[in-house]
Biopython code that builds the backbone (N, CA, C, O; Angstrom):
import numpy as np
from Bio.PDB.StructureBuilder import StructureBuilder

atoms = [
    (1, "UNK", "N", (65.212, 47.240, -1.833)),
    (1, "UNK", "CA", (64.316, 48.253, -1.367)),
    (1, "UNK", "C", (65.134, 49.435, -0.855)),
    (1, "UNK", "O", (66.172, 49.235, -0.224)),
    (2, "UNK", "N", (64.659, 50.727, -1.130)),
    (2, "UNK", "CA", (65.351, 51.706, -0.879)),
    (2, "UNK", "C", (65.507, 52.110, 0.575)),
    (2, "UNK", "O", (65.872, 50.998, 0.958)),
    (3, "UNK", "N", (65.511, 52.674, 1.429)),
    (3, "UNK", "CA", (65.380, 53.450, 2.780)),
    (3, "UNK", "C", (65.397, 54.416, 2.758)),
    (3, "UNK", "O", (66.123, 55.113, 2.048)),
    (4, "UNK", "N", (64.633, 54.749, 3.499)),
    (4, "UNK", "CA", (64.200, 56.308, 3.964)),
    (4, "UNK", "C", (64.562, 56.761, 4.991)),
    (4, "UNK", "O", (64.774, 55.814, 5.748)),
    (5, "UNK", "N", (64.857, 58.131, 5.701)),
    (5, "UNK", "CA", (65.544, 58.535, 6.720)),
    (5, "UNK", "C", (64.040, 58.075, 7.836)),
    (5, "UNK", "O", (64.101, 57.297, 8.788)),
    (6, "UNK", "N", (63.118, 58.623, 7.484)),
    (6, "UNK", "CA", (61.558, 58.432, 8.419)),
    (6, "UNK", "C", (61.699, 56.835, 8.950)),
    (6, "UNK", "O", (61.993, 55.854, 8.266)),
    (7, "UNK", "N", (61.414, 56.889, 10.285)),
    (7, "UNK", "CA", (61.249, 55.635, 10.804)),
    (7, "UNK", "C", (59.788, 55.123, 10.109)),
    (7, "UNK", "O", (59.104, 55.966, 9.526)),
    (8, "UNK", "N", (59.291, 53.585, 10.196)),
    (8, "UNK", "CA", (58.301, 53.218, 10.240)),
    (8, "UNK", "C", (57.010, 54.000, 11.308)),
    (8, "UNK", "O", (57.174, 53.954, 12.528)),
    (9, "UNK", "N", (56.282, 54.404, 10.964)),
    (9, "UNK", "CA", (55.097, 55.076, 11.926)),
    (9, "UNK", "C", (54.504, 54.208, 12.439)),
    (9, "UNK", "O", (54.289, 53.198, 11.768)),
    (10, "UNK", "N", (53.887, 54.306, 14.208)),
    (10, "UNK", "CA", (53.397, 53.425, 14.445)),
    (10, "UNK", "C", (51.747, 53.493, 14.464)),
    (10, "UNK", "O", (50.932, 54.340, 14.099)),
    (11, "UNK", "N", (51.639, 51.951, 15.177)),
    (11, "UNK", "CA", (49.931, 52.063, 14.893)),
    (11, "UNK", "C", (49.020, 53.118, 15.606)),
    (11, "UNK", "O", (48.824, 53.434, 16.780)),
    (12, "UNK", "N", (48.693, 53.400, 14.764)),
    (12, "UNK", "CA", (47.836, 54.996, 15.629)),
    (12, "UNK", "C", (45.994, 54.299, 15.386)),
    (12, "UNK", "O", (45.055, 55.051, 15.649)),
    (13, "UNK", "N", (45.723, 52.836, 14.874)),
    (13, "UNK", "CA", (44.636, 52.515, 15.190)),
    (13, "UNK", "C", (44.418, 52.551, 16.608)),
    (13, "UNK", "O", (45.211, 51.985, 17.360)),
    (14, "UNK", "N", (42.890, 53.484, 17.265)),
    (14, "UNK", "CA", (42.808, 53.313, 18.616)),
    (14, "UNK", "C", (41.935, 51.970, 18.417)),
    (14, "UNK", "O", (41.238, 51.492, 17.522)),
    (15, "UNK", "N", (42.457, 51.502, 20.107)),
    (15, "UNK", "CA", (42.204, 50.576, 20.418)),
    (15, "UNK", "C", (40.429, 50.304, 21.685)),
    (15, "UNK", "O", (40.237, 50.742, 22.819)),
    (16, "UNK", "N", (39.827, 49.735, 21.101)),
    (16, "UNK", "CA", (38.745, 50.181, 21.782)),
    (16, "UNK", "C", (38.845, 48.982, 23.022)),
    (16, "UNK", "O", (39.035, 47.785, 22.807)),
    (17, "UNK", "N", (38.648, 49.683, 24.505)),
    (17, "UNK", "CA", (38.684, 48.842, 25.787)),
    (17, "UNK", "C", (37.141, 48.944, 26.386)),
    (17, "UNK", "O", (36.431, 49.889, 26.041)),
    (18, "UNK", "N", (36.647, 47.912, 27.315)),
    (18, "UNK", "CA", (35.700, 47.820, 28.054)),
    (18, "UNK", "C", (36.008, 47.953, 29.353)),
    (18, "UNK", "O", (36.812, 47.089, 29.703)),
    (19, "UNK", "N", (35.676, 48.721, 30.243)),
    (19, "UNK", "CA", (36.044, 48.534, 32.036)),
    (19, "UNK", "C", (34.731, 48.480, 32.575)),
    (19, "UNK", "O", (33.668, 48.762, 32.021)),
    (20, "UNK", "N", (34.947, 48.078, 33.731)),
    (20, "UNK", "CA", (33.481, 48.204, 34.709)),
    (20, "UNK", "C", (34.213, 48.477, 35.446)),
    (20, "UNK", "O", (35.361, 48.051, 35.578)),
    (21, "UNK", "N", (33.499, 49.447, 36.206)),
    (21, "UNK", "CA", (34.157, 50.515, 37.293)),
    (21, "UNK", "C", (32.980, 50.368, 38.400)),
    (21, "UNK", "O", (31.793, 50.205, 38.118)),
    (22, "UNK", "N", (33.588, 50.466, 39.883)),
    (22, "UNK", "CA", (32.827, 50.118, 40.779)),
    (22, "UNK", "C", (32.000, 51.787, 41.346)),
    (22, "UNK", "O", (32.736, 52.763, 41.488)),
    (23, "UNK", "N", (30.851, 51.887, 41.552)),
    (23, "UNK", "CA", (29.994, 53.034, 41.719)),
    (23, "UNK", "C", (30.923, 54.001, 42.376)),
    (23, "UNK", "O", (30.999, 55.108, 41.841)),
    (24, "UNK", "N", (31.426, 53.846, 43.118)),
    (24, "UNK", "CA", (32.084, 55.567, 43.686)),
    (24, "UNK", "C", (33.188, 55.553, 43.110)),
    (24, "UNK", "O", (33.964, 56.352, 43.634)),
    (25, "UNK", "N", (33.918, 54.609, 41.653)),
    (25, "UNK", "CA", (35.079, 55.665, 41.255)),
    (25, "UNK", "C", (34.339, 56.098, 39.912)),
    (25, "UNK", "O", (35.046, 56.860, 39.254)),
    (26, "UNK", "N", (32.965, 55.786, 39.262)),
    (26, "UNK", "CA", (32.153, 56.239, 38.483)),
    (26, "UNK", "C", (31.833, 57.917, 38.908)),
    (26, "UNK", "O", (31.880, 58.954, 38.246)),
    (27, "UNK", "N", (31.555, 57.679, 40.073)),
    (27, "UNK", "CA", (31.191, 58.913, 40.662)),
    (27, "UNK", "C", (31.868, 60.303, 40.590)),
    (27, "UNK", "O", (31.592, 61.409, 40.127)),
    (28, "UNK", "N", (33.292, 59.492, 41.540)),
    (28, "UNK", "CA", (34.515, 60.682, 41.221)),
    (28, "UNK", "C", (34.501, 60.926, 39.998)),
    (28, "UNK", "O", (34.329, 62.121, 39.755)),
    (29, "UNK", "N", (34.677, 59.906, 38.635)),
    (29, "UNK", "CA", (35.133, 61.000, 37.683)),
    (29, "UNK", "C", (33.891, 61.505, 37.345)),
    (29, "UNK", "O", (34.141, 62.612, 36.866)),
    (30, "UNK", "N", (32.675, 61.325, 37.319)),
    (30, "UNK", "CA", (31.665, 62.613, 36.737)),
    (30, "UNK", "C", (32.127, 63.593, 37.514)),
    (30, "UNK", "O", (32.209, 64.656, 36.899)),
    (31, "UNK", "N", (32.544, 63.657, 38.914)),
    (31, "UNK", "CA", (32.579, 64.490, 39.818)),
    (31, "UNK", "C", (34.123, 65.170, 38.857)),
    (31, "UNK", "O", (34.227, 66.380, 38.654)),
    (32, "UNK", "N", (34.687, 64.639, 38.599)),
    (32, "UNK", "CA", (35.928, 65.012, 37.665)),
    (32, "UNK", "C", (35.812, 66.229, 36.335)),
    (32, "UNK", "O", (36.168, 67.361, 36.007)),
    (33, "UNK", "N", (35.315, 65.466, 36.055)),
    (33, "UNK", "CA", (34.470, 65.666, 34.483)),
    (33, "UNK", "C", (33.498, 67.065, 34.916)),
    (33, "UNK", "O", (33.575, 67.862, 33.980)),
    (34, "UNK", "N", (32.946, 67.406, 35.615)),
    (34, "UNK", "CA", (32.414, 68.278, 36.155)),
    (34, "UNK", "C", (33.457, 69.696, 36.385)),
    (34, "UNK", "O", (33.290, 70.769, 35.805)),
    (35, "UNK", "N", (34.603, 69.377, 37.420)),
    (35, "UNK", "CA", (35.271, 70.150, 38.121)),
    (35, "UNK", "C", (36.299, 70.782, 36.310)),
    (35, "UNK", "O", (36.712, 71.940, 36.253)),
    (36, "UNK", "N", (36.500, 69.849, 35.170)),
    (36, "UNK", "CA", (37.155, 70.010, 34.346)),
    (36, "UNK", "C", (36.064, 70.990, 33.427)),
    (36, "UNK", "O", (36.482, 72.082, 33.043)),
    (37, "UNK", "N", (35.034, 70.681, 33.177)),
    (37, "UNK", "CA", (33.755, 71.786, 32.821)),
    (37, "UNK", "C", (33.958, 72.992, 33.613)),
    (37, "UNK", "O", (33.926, 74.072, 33.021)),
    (38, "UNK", "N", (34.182, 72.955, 34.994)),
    (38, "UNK", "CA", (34.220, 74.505, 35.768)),
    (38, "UNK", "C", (35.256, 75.069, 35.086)),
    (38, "UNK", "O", (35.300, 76.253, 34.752)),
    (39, "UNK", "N", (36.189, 74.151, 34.847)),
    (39, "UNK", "CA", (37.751, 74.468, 34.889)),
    (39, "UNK", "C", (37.837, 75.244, 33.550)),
    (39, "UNK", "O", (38.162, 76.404, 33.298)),
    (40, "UNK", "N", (37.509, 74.394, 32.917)),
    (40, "UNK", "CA", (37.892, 74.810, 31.304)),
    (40, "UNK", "C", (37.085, 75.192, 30.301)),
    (40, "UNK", "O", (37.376, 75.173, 29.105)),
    (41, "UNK", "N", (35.666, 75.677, 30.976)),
    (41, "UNK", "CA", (34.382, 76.053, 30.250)),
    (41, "UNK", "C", (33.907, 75.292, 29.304)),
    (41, "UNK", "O", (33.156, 75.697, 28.417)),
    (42, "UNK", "N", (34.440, 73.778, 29.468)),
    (42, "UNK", "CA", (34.288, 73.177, 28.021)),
    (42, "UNK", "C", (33.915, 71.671, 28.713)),
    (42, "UNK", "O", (34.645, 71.191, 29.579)),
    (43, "UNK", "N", (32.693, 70.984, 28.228)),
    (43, "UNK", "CA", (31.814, 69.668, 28.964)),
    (43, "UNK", "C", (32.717, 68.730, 27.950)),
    (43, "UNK", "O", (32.876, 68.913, 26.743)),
    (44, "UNK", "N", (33.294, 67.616, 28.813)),
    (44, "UNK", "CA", (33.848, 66.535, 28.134)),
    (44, "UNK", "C", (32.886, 65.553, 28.756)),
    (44, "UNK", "O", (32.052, 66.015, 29.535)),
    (45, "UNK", "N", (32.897, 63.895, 28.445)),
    (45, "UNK", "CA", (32.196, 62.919, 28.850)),
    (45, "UNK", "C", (33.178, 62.176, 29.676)),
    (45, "UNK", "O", (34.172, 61.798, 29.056)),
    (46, "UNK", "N", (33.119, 61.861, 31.027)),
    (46, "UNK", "CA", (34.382, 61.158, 31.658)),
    (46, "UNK", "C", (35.164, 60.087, 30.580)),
    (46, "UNK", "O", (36.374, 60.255, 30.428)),
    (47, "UNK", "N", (34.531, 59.062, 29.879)),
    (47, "UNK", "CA", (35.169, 58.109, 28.985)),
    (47, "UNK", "C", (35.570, 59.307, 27.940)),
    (47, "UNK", "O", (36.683, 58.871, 27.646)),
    (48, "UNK", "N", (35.492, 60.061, 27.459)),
    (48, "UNK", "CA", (36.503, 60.783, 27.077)),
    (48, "UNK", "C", (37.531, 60.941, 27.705)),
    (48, "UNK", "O", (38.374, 60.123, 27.336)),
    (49, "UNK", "N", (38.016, 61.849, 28.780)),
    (49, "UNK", "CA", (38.873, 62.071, 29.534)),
    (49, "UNK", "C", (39.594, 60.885, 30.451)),
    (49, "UNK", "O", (40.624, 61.113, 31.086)),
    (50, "UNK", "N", (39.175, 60.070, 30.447)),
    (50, "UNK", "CA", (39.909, 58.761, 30.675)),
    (50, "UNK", "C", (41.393, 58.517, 29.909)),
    (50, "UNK", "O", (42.519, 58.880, 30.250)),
    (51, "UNK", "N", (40.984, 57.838, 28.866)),
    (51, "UNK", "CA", (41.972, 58.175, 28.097)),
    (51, "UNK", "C", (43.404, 58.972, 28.025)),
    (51, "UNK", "O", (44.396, 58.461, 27.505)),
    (52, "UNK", "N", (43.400, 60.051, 28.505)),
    (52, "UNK", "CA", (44.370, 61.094, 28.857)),
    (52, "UNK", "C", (44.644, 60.949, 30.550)),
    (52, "UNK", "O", (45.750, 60.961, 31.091)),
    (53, "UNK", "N", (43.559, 60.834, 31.099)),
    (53, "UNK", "CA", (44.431, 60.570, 32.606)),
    (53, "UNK", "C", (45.371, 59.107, 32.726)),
    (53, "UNK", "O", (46.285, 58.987, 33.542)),
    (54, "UNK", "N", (44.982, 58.081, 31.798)),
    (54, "UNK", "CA", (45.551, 57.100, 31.881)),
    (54, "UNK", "C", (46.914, 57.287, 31.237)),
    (54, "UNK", "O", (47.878, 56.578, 31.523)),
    (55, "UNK", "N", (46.944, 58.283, 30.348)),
    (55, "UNK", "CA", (48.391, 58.215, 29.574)),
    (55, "UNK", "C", (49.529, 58.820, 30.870)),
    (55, "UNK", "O", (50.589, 58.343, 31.277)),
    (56, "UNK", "N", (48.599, 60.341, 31.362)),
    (56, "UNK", "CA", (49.275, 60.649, 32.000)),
    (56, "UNK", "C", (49.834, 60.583, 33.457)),
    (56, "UNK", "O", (50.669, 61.235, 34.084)),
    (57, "UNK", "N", (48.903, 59.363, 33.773)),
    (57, "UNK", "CA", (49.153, 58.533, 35.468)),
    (57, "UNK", "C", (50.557, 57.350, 34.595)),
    (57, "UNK", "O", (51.638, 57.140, 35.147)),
    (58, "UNK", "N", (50.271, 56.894, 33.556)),
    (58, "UNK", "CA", (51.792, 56.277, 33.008)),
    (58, "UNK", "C", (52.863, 56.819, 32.838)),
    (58, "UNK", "O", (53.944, 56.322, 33.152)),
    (59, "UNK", "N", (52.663, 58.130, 32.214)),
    (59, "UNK", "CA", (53.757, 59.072, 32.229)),
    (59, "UNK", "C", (54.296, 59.275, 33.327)),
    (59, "UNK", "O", (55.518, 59.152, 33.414)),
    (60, "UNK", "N", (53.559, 59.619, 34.391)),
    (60, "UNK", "CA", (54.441, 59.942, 35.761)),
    (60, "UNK", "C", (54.691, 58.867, 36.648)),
    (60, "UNK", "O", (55.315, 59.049, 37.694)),
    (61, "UNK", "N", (54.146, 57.497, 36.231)),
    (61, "UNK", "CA", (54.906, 56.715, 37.319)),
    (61, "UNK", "C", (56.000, 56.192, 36.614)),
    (61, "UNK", "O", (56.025, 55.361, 35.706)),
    (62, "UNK", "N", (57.446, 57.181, 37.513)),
    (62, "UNK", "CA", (58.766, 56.859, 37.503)),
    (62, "UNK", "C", (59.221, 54.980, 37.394)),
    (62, "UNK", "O", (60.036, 54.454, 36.636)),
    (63, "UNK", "N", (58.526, 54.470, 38.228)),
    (63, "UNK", "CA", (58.728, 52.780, 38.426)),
    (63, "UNK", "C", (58.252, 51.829, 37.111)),
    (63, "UNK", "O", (58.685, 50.678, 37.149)),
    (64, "UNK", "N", (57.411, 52.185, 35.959)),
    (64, "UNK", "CA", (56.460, 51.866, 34.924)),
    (64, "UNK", "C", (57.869, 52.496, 34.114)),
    (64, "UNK", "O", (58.639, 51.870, 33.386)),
    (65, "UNK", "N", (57.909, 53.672, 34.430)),
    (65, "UNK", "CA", (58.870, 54.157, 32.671)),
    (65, "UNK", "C", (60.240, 53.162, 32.889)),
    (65, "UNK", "O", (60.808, 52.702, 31.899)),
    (66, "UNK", "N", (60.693, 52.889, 34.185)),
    (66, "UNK", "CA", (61.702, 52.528, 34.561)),
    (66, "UNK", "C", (62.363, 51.156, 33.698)),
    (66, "UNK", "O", (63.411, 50.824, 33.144)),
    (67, "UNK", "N", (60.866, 50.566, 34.020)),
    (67, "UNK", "CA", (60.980, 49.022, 34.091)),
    (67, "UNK", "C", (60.284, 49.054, 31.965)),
    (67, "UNK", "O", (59.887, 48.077, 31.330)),
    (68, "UNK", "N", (60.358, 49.989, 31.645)),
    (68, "UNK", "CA", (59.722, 49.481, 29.950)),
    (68, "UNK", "C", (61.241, 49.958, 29.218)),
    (68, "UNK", "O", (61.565, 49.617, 28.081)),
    (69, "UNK", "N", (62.004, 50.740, 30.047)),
    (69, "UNK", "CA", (63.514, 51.134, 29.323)),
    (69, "UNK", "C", (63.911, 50.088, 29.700)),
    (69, "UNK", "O", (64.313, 49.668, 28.615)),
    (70, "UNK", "N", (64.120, 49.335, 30.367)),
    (70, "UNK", "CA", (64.823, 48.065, 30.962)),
    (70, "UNK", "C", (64.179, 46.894, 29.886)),
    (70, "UNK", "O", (64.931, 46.057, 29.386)),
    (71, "UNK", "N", (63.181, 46.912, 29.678)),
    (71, "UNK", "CA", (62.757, 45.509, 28.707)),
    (71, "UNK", "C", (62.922, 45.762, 27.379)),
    (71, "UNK", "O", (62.953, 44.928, 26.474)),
    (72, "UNK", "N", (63.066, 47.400, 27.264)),
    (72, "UNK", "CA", (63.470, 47.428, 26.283)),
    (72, "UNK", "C", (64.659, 47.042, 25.358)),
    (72, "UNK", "O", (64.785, 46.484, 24.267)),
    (73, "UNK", "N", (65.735, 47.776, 26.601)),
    (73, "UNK", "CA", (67.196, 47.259, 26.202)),
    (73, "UNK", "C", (67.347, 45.635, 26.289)),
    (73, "UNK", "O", (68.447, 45.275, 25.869)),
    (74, "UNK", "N", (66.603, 44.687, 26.682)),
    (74, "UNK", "CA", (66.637, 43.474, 27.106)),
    (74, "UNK", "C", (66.303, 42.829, 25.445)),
    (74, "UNK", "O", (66.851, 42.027, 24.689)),
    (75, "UNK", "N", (65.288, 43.555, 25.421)),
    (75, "UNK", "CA", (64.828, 43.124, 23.708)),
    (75, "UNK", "C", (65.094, 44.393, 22.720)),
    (75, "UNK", "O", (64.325, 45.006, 21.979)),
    (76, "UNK", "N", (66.952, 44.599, 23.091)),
    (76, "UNK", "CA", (67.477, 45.664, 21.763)),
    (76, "UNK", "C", (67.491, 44.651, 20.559)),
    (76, "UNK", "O", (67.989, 43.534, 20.702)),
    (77, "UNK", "N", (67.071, 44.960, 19.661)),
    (77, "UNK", "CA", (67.047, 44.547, 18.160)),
    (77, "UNK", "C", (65.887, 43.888, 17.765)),
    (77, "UNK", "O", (65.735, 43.336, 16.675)),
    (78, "UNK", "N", (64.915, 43.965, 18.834)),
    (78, "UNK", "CA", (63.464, 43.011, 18.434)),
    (78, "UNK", "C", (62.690, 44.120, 18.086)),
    (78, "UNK", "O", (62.966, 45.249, 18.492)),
    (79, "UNK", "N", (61.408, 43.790, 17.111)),
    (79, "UNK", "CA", (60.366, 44.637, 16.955)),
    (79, "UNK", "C", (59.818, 45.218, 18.015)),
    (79, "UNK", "O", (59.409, 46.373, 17.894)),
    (80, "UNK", "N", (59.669, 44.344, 19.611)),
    (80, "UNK", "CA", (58.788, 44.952, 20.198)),
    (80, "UNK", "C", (59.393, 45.836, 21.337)),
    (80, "UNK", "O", (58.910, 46.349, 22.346)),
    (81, "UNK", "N", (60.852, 45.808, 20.682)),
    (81, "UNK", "CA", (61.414, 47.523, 21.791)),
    (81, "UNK", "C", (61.693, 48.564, 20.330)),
    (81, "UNK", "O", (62.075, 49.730, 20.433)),
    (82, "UNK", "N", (61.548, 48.202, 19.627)),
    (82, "UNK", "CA", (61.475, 49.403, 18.343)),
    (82, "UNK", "C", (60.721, 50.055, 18.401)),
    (82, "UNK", "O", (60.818, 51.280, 18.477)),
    (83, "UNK", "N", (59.290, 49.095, 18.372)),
    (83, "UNK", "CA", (57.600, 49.645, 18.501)),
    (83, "UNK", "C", (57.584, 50.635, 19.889)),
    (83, "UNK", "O", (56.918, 51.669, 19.834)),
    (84, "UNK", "N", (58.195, 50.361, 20.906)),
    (84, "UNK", "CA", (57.936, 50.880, 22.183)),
    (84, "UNK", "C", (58.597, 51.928, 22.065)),
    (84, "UNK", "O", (58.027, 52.969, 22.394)),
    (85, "UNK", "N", (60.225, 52.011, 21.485)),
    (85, "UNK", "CA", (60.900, 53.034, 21.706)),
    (85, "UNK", "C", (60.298, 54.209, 20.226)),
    (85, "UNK", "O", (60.586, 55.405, 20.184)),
    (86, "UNK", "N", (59.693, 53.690, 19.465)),
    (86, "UNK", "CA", (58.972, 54.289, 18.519)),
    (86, "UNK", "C", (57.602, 54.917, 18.646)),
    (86, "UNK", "O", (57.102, 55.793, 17.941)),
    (87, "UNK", "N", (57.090, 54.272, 19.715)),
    (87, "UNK", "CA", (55.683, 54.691, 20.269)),
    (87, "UNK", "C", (56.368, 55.795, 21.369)),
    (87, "UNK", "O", (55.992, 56.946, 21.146)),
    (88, "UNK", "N", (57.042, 55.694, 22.195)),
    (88, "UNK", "CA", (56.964, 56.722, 22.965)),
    (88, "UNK", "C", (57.369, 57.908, 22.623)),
    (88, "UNK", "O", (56.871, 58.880, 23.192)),
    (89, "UNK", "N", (58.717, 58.144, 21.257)),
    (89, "UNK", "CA", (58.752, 59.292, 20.748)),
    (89, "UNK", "C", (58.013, 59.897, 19.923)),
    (89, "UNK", "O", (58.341, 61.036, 19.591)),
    (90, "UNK", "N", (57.062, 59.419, 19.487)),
    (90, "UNK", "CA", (55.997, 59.712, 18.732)),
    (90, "UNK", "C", (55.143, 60.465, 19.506)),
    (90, "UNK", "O", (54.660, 61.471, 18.986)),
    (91, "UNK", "N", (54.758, 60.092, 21.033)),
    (91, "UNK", "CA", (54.321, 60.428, 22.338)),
    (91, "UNK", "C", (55.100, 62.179, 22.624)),
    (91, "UNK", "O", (54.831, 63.377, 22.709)),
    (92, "UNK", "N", (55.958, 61.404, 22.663)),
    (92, "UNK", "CA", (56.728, 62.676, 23.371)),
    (92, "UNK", "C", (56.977, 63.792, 22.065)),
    (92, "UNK", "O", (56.669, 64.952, 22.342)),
    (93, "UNK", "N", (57.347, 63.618, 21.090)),
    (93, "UNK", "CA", (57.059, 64.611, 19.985)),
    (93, "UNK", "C", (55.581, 65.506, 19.826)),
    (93, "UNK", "O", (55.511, 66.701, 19.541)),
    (94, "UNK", "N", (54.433, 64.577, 20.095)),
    (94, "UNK", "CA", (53.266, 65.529, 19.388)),
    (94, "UNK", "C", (52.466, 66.521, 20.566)),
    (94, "UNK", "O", (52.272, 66.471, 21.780)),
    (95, "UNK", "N", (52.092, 67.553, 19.297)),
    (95, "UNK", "CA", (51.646, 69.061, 20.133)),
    (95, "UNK", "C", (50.260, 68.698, 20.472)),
    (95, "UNK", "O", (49.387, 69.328, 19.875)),
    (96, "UNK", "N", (49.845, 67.679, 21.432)),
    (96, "UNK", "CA", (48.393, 67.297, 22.052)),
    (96, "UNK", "C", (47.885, 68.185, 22.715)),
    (96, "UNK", "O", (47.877, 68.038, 23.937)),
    (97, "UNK", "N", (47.354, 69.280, 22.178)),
    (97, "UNK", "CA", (47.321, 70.414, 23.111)),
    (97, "UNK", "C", (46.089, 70.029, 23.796)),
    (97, "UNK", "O", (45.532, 70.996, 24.316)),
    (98, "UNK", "N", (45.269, 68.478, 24.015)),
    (98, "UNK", "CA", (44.781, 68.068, 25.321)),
    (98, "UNK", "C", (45.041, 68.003, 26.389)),
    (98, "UNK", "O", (44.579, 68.392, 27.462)),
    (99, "UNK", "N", (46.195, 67.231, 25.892)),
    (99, "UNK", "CA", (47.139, 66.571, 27.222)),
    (99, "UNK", "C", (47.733, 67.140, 27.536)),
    (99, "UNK", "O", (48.124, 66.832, 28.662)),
    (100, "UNK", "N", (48.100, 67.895, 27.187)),
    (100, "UNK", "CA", (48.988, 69.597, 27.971)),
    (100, "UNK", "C", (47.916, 70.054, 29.198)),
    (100, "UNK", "O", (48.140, 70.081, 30.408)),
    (101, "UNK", "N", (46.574, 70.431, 28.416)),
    (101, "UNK", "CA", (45.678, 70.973, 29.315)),
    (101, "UNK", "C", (45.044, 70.311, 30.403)),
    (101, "UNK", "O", (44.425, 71.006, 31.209)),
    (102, "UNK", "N", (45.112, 68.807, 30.586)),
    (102, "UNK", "CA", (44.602, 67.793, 31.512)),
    (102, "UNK", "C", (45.830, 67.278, 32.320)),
    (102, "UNK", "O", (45.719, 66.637, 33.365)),
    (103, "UNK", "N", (47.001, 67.617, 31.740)),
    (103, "UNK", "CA", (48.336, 67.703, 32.948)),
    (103, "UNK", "C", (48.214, 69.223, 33.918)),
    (103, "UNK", "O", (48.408, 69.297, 35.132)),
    (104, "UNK", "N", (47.882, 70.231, 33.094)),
    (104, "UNK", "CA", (47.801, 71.717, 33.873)),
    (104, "UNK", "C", (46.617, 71.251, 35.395)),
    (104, "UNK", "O", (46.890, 71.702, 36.508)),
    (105, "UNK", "N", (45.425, 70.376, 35.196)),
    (105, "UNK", "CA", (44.412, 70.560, 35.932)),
    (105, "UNK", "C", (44.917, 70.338, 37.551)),
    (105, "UNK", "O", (45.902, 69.633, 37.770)),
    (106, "UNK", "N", (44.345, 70.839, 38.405)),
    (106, "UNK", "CA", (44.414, 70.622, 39.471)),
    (106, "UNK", "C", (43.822, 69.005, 39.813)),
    (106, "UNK", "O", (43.029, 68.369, 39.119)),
    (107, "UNK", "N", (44.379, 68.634, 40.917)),
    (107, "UNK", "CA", (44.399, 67.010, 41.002)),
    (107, "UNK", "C", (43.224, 67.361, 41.981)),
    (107, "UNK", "O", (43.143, 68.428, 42.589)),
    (108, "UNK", "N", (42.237, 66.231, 42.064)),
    (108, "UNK", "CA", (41.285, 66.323, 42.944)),
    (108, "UNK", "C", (41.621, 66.065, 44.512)),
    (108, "UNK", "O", (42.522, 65.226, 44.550)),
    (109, "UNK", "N", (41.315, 66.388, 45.569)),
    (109, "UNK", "CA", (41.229, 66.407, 46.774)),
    (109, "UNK", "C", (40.797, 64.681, 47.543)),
    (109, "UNK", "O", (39.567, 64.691, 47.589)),
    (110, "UNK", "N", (41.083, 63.908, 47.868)),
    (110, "UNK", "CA", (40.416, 63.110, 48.255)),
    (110, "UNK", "C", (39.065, 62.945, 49.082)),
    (110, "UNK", "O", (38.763, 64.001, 49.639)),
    (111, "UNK", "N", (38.381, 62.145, 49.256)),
    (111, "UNK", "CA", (36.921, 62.169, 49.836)),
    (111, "UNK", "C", (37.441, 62.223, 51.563)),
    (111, "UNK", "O", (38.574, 61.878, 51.898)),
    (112, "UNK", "N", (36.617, 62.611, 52.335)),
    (112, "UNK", "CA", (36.651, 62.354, 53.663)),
    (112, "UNK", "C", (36.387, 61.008, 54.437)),
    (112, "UNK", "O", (36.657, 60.729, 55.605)),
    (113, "UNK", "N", (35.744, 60.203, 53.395)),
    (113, "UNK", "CA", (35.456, 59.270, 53.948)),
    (113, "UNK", "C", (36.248, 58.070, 53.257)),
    (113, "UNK", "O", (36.154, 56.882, 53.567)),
    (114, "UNK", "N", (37.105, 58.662, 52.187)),
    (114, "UNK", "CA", (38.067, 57.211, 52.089)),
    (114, "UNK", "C", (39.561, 57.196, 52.998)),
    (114, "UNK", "O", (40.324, 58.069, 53.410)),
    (115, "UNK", "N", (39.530, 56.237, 53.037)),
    (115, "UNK", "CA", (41.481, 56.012, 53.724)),
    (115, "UNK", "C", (42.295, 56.848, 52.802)),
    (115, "UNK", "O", (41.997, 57.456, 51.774)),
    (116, "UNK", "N", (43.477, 56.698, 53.501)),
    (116, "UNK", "CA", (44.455, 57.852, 52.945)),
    (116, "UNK", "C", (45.587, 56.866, 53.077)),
    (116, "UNK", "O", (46.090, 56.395, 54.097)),
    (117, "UNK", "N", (45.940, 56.615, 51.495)),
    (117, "UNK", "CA", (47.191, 56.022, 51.133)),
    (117, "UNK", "C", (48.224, 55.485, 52.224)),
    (117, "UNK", "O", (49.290, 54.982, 51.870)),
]
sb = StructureBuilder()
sb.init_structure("model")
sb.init_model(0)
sb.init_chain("A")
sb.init_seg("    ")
for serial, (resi, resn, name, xyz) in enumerate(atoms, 1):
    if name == "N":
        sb.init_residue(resn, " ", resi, " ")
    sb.init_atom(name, np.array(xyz, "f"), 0.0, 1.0, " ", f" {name:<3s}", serial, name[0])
structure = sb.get_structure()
């Protein structure tokens, strides 16, 4: 079989998830989903925008990227740090000009009536 310079592409089937979410973090994100309508003149459905806050609450926790370079090198030469180190440049290569615009948003304010971290 010949080779090609192109890596194998990875699976770009999305994956469909179920959550149940407890009433006031339902809330916040309509309340989200709302403030992103003010924001960007444009109505998304929170389970839309899910999706993208989840990539990008992974993206920024430093301790998560930390520990998937570490399992990665642990499993150098296996499929499933190829797939990972293949999935994330694939990530980091494409022009999502979503996720550009849902990293720009201002982060919401917390409620008055929840605890504070």
């Amino acid at each position: 079989m010949k080779k090609v310079k192109l890596a194998r592409l990875p699976d770009r089937v999305p994956v469909k998830m179920q959550v149940t979410l407890p009433p006031d973090l339902a809330a916040r994100l309509r309340d989200y989903a709302d403030l992103y309508a003010e924001t960007y003149g444009v109505r998304e459905e929170p389970a839309d925008l899910v999706p993208f806050m989840l990539d990008s609450f992974l993206r920024g926790d430093a301790g998560f990227r930390k520990a998937m370079r570490e399992n990665a090198g642990k499993e150098e030469g296996s499929s499933v740090a190829d797939e990972t180190s293949l999935s994330s440049s694939a990530l980091d290569s494409s022009a999502n000009d979503e996720v550009r615009e849902l990293r720009k948003q201002p982060r919401l304010l917390e409620r008055p009536d929840e605890p504070s971290e």
